[in-house]
LUMTIPA-178056 format. One record per residue (C-alpha): residue number from 1; residue in one letter; y, x, z. Coordinates in Angstrom, 2 decimals, always signed. Layout:
% residues N
[NUM; A; [Y; X; Z]]
...
//
This chain:
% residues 391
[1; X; [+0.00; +0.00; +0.00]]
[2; X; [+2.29; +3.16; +0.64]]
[3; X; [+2.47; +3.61; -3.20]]
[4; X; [+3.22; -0.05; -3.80]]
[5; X; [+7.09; +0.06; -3.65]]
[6; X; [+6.77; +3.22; -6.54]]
[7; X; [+4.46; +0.76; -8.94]]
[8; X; [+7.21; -2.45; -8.52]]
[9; X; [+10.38; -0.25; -8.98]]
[10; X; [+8.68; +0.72; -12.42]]
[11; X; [+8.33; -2.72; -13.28]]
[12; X; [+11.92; -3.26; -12.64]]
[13; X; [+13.47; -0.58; -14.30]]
[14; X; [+12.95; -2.42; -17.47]]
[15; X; [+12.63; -5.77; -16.93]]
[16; X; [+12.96; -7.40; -19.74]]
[17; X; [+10.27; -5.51; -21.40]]
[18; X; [+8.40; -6.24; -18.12]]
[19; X; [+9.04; -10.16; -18.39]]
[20; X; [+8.13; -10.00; -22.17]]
[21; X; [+5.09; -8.40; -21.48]]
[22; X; [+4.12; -11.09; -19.11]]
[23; X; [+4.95; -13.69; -20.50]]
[24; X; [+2.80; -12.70; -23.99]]
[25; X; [+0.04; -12.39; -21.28]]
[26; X; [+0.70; -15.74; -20.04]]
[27; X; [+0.89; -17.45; -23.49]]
[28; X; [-2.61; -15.72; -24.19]]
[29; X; [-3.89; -17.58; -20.93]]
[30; X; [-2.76; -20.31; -21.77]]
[31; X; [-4.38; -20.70; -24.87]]
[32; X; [-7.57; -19.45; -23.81]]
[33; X; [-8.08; -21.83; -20.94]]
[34; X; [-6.44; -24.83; -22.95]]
[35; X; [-9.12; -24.24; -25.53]]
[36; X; [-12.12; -23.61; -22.81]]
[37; X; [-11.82; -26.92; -21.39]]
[38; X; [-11.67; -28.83; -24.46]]
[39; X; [-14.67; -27.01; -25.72]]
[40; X; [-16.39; -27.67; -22.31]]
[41; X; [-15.15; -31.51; -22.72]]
[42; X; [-17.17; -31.51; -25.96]]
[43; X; [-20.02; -29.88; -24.66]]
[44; X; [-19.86; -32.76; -22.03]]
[45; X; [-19.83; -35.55; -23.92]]
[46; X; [-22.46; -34.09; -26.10]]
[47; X; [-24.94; -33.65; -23.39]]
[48; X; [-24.25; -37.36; -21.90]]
[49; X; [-26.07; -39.58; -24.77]]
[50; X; [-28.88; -42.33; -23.51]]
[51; X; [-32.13; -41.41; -24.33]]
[52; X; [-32.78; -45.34; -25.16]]
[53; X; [-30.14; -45.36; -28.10]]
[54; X; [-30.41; -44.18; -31.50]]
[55; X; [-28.14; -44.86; -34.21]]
[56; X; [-29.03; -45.18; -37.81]]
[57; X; [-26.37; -43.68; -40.46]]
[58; X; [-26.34; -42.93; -44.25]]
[59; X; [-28.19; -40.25; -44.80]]
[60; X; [-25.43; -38.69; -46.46]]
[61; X; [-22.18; -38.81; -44.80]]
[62; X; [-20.79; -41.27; -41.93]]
[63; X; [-18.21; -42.59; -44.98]]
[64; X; [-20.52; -44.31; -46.40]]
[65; X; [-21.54; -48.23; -45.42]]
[66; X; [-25.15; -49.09; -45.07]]
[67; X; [-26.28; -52.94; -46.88]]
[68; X; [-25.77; -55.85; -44.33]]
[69; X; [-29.14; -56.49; -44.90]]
[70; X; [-30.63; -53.39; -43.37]]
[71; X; [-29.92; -54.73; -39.80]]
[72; X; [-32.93; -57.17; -39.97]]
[73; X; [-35.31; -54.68; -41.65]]
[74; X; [-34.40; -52.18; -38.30]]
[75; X; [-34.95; -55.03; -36.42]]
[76; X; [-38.53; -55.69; -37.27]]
[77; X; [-39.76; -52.03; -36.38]]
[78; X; [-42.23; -51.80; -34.05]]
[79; X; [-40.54; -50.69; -30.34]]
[80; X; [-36.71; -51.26; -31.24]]
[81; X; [-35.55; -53.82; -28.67]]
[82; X; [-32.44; -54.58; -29.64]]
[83; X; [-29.49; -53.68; -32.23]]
[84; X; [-26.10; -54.06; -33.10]]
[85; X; [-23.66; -52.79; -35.65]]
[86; X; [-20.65; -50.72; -34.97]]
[87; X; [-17.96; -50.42; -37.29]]
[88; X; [-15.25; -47.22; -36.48]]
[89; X; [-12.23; -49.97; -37.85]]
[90; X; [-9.40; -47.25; -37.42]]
[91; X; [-6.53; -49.69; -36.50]]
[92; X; [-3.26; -47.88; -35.54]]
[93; X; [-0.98; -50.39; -32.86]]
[94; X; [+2.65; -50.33; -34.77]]
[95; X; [+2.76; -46.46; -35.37]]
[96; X; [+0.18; -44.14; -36.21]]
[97; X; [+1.02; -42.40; -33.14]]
[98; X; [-0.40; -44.80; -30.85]]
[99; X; [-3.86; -44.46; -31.71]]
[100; X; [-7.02; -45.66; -29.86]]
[101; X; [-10.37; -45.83; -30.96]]
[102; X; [-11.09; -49.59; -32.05]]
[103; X; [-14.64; -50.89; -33.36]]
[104; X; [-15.75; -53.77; -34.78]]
[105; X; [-19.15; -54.59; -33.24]]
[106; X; [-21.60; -57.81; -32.35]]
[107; X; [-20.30; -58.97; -29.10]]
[108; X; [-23.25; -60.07; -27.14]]
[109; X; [-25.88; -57.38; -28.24]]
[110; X; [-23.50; -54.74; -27.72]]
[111; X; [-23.48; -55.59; -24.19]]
[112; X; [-27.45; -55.51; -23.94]]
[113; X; [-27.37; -52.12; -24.77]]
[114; X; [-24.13; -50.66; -23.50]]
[115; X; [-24.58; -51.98; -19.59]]
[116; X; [-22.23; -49.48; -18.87]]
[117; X; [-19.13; -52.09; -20.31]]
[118; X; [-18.19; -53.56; -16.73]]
[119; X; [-16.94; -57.09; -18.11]]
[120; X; [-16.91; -60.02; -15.59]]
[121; X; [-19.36; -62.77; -16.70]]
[122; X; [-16.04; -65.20; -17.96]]
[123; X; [-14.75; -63.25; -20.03]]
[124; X; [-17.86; -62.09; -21.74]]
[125; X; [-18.19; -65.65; -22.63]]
[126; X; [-14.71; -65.95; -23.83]]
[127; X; [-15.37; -63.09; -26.28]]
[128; X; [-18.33; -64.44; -27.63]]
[129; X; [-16.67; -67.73; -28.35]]
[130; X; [-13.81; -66.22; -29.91]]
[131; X; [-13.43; -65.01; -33.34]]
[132; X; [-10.17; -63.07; -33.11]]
[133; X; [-11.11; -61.97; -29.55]]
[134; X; [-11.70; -58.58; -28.04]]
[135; X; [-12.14; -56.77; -25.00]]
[136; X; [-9.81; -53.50; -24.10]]
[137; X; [-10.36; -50.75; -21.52]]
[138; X; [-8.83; -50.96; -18.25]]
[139; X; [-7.04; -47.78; -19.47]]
[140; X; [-5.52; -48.72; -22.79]]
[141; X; [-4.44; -52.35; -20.81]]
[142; X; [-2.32; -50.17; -17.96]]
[143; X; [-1.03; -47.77; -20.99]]
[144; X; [+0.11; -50.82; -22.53]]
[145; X; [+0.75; -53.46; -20.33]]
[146; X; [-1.68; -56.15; -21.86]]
[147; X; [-3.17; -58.55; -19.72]]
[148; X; [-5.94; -61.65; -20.68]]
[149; X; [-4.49; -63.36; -22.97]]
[150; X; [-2.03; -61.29; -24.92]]
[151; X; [-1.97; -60.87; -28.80]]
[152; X; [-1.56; -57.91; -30.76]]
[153; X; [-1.76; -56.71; -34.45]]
[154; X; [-3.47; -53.64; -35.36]]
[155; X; [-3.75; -52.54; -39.09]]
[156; X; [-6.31; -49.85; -40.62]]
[157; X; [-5.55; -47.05; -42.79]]
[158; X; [-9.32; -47.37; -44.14]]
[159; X; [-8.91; -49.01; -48.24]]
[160; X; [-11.71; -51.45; -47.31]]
[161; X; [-10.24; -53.32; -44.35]]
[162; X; [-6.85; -53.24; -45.45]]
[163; X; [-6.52; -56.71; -46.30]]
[164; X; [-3.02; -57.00; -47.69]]
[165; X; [-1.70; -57.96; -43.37]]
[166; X; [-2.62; -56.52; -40.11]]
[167; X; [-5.74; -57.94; -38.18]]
[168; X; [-4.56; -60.25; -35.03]]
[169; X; [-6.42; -60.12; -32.05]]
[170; X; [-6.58; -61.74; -28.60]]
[171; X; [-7.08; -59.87; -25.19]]
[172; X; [-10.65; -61.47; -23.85]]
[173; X; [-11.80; -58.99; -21.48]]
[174; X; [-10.88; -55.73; -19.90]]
[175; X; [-13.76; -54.18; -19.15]]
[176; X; [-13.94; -50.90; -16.50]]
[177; X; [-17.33; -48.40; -15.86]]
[178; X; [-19.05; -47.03; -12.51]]
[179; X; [-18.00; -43.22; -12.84]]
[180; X; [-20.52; -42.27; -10.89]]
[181; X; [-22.93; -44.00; -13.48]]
[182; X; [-21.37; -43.49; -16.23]]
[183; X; [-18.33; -41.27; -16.51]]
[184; X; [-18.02; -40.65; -20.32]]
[185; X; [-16.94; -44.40; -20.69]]
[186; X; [-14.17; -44.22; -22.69]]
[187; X; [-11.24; -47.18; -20.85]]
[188; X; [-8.83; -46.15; -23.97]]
[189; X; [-10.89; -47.95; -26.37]]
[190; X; [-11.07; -51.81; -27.97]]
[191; X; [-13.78; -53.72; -29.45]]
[192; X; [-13.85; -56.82; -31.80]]
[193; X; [-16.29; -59.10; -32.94]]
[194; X; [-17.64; -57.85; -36.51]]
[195; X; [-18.06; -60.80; -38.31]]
[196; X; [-14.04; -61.29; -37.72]]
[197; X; [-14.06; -57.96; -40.04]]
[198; X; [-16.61; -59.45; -42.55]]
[199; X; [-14.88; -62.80; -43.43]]
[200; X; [-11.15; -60.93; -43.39]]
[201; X; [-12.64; -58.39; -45.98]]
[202; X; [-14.22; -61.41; -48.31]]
[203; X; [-17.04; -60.61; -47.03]]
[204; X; [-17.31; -56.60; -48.22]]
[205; X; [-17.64; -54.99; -45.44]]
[206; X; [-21.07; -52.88; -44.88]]
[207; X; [-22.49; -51.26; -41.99]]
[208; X; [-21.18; -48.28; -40.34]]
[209; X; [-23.52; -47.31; -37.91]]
[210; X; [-26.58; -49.69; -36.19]]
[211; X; [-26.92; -48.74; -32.21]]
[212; X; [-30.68; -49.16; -31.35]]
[213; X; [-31.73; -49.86; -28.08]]
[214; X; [-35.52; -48.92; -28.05]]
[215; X; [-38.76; -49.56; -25.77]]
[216; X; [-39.10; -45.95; -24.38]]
[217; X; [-37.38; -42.61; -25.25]]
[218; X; [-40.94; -40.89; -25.57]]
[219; X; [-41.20; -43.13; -28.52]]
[220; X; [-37.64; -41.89; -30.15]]
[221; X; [-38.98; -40.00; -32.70]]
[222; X; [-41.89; -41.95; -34.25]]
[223; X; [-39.14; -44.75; -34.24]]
[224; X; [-36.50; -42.77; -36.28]]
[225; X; [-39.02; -41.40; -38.71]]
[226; X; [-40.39; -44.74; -39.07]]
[227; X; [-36.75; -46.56; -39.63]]
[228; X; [-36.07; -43.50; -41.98]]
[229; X; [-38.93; -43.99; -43.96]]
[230; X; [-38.56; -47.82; -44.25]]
[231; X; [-35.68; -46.84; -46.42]]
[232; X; [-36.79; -43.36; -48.23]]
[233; X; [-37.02; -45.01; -51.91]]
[234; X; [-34.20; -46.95; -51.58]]
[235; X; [-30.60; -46.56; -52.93]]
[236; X; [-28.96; -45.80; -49.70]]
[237; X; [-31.29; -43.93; -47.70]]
[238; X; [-30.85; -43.84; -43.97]]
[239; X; [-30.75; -41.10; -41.27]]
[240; X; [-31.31; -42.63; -37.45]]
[241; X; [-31.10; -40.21; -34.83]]
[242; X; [-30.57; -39.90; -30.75]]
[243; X; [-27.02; -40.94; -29.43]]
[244; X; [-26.78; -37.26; -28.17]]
[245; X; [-26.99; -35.68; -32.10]]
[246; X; [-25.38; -38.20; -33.62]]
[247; X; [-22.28; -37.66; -31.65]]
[248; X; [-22.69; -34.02; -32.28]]
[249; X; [-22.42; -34.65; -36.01]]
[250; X; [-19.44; -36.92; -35.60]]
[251; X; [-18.11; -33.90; -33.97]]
[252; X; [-19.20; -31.69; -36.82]]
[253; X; [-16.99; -33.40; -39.47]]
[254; X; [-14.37; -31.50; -38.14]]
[255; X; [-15.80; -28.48; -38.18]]
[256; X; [-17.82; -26.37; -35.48]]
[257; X; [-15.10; -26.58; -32.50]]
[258; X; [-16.51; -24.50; -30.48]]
[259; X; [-16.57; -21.82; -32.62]]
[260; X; [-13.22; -22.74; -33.93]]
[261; X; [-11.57; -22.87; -30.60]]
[262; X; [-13.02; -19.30; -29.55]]
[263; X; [-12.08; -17.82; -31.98]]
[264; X; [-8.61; -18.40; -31.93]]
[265; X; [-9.01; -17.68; -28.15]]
[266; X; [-10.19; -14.27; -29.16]]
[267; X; [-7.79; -13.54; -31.70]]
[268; X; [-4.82; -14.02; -29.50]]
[269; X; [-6.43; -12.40; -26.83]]
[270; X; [-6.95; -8.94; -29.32]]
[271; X; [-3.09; -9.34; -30.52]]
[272; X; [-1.88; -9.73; -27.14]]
[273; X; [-4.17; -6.63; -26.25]]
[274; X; [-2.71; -4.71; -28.60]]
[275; X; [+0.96; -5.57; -27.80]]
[276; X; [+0.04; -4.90; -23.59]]
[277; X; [-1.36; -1.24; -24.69]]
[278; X; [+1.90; -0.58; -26.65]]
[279; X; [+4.36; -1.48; -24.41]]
[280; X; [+2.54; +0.31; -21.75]]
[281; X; [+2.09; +3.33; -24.06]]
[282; X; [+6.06; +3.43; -24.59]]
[283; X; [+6.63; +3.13; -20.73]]
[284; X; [+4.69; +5.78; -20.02]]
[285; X; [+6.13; +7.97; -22.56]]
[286; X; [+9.76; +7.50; -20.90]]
[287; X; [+8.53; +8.22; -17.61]]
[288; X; [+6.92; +11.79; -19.36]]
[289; X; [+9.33; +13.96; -17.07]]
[290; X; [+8.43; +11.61; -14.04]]
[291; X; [+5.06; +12.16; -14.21]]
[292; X; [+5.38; +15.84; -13.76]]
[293; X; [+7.47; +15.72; -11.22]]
[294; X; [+5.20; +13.78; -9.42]]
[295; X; [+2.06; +16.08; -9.97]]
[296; X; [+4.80; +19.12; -8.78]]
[297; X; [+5.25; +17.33; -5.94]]
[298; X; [+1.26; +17.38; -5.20]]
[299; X; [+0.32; +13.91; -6.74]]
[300; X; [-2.93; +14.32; -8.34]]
[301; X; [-3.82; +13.62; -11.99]]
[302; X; [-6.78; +11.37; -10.68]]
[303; X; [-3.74; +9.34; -8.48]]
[304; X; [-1.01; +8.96; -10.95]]
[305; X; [-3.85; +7.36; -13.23]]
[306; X; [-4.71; +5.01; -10.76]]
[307; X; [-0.76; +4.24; -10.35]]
[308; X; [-0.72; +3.32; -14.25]]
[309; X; [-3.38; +1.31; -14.01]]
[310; X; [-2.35; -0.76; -10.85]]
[311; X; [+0.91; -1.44; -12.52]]
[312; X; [-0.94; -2.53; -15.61]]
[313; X; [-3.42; -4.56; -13.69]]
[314; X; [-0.32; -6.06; -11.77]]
[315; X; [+1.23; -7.25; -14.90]]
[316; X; [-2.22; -9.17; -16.03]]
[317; X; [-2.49; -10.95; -12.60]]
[318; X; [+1.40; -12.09; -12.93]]
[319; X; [+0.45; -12.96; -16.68]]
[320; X; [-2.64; -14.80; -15.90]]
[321; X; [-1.01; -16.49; -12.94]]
[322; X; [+2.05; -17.69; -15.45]]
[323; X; [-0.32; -18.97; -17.65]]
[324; X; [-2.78; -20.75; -15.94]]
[325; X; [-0.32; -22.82; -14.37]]
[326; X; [+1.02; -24.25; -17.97]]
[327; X; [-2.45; -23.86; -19.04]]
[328; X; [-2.71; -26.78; -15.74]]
[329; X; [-0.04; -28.73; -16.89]]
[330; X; [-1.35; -29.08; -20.37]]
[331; X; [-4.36; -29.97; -19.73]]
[332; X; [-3.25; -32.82; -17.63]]
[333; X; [-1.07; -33.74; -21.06]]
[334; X; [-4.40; -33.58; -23.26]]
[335; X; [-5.66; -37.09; -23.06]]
[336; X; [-2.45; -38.50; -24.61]]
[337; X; [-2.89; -36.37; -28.17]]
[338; X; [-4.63; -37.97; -30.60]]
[339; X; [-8.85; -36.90; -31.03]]
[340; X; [-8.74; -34.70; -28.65]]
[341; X; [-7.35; -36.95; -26.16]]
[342; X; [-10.50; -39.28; -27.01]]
[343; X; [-12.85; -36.22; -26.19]]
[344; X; [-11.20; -34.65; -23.10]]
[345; X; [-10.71; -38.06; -21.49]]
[346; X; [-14.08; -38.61; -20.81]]
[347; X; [-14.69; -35.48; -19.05]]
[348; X; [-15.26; -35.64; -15.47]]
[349; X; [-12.30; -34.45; -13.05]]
[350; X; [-10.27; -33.12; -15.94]]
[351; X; [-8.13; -30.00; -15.02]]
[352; X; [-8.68; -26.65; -14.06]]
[353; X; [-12.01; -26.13; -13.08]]
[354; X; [-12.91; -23.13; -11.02]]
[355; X; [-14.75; -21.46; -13.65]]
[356; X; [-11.83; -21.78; -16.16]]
[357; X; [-9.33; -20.39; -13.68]]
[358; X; [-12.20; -17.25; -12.75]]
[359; X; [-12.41; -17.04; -16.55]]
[360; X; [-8.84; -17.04; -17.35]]
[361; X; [-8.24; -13.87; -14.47]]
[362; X; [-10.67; -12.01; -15.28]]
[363; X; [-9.53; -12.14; -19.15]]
[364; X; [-6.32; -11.47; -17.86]]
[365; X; [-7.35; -8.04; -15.35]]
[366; X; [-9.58; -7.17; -18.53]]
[367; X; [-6.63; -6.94; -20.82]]
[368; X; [-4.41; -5.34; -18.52]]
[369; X; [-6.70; -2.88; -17.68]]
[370; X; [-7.71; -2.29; -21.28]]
[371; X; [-3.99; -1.95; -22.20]]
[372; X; [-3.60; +0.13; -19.21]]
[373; X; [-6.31; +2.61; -19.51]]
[374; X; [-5.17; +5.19; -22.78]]
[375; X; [-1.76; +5.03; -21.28]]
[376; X; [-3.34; +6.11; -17.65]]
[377; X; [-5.94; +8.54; -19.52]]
[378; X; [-2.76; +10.47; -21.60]]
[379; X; [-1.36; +10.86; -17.80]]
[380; X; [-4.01; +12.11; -17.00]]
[381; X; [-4.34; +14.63; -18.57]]
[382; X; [-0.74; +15.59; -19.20]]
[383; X; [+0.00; +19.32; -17.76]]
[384; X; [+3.14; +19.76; -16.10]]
[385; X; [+4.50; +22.46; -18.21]]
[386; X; [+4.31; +20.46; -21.10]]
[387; X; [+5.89; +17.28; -19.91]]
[388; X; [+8.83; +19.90; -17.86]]
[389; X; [+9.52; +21.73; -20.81]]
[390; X; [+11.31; +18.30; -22.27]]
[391; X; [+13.79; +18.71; -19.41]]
//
């Protein structure tokens, strides 16, 4: 601790280079802890599918609409219990700004095999007696202030459902989830009775996606091999697989994240390395003459590295420290941006976890102490003859 007033007067000779230095640090933080929770939201919502659900696509992409009449084909395989369709209906609410995730679905079956939807037995049968009715989460109803009752418009930016006006639709339900039970429940989202979407299309509107609820999930793959293969010579082929993957390949169409979002992480992380190692390289080369007057005086080479290094280690833990608290306050900010405010809401106790704020230190001690340690080594090893004669 004696030496501790020698490192902090170093770092305040030059401030501003100091405060640059830690505040690159801090950006780099940032980023990489932003990015680590949404990638361990993903990997959380992926990992949370029911074993009793599958869901039968096309085969080739999730933009394409399966026949109407393939419902009652999947319905007739042996240990499928129940089905519905699920349409993504991608209504935007006045701007495209305010969006939600809004399906078009079949009201009571949905129910059966989503038990997780908390709706109070009235206004289940309100929704199922009413056409333009739907049921919110308790989420989007607070964000907006809609109560039972209330009517909205929402419009879709998909060609097929655009019908020429916006869709109007009547607050039924607002359903809520046991978090202990089920915490990926998404209360930002709305649902709609499907046939509503059928007749306001003319009656042109296919099949999205059919949920499955099934008899046992030992018996997931003979069923999806045997819906599959119900459908192998036909024009639109099918591809029906657990809740679990076909979320991950929803995912997918944007790319793998994960690998996306580290490797900006480590990109920023290498720049800011390489900025931390040159501004410590230039401080140390000012304080040339200092550094032998400090070995005269009976420092040793071994302790004026260490000095170099503390400093540099200093500035990561001020960096990291910067940046994990706006790394906090974004994350808090996450559920309100659009697709990745649908993933990262559904993760558990969003914030900083522990391991993301171990993580983000120890990247932040790392860099320092990689910037740090040429710098250190070159004092090292600098004879005080050399570094004098500049006097």
């Amino acid at each position: 601790m004696k030496f501790a007033p020698l490192v902090l007067k170093h770092l305040r000779k030059n401030w501003i280079r100091t405060l640059s230095t830690v505040l690159a640090m801090a950006v780099c933080i940032f980023l990489i802890c932003t990015l680590q929770t949404v990638v361990d939201a993903v990997n959380y919502g992926l990992s949370t599918g029911n074993a009793s659900r599958l869901v039968t696509r096309d085969y080739v992409s999730l933009v394409f609409n399966l026949p109407n009449s393939y419902k009652a084909k999947i319905d007739a395989i042996p240990g499928v219990k129940k089905t519905t369709i699920i349409n993504w209906f991608g209504g935007v609410y006045r701007d495209p700004k305010n969006f939600f995730a809004n399906m078009a679905v079949e009201p009571e079956p949905f129910l059966e095999i989503y038990p997780e939807i908390m709706l109070p037995e009235d206004q289940k049968q309100a929704w199922f007696h009413d056409g333009r009715g739907c049921i919110i989460g308790r989420q989007l109803a607070e964000k907006w202030g809609w109560k039972i009752g209330d009517h909205f418009e929402l419009e879709s930016f998909i060609p097929p459902y655009r019908v020429g006006k916006p869709f109007d639709f009547v607050v039924d339900g607002i359903f809520d989830s046991d978090p202990a039970k089920s915490p990926p429940t998404d209360l930002n989202s709305m649902y709609f009775n499907y046939k509503y979407l059928y007749e306001a299309t003319g009656q042109k509107a296919g099949i999205g996606t059919v949920t499955l609820l099934i008899d046992d999930p030992k018996n997931a793959g003979r069923i999806s091999k045997a819906i599959d293969a119900e459908f192998e010579n036909s024009d639109t082929q099918t591809k029906t697989e657990t809740e679990q993957a076909f979320r991950a390949s929803f995912i997918a169409m944007a790319g793998n994240l994960a690998l996306l979002l580290n490797g900006i992480g480590l990109a920023v992380a290498f720049t800011i390395l390489l900025v931390t190692a040159n501004t410590m390289s230039i401080a140390v080369r000012e304080r040339q003459q200092e550094i032998g007057v400090l070995k005269t005086l009976g420092f040793s080479s071994g302790l004026v590295m260490s000095l170099i290094l503390i400093e540099a280690l200093l500035l990561g833990l001020m960096g990291g420290a910067l940046g994990l608290l706006f790394a906090g306050g974004a994350i808090m900010a996450l559920p309100g941006v659009p697709f990745i405010g649908d993933v990262v809401r559904q993760f558990p106790g969003l914030g900083l976890s522990p391991k993301i704020v171990t993580y983000g230190l120890g990247t932040a001690l790392l860099l320092g102490l990689l910037a740090g340690f040429v710098p250190a080594l070159l004092a090292y090893r600098a004879r005080i003859t050399e570094v004098l004669r500049q006097v």
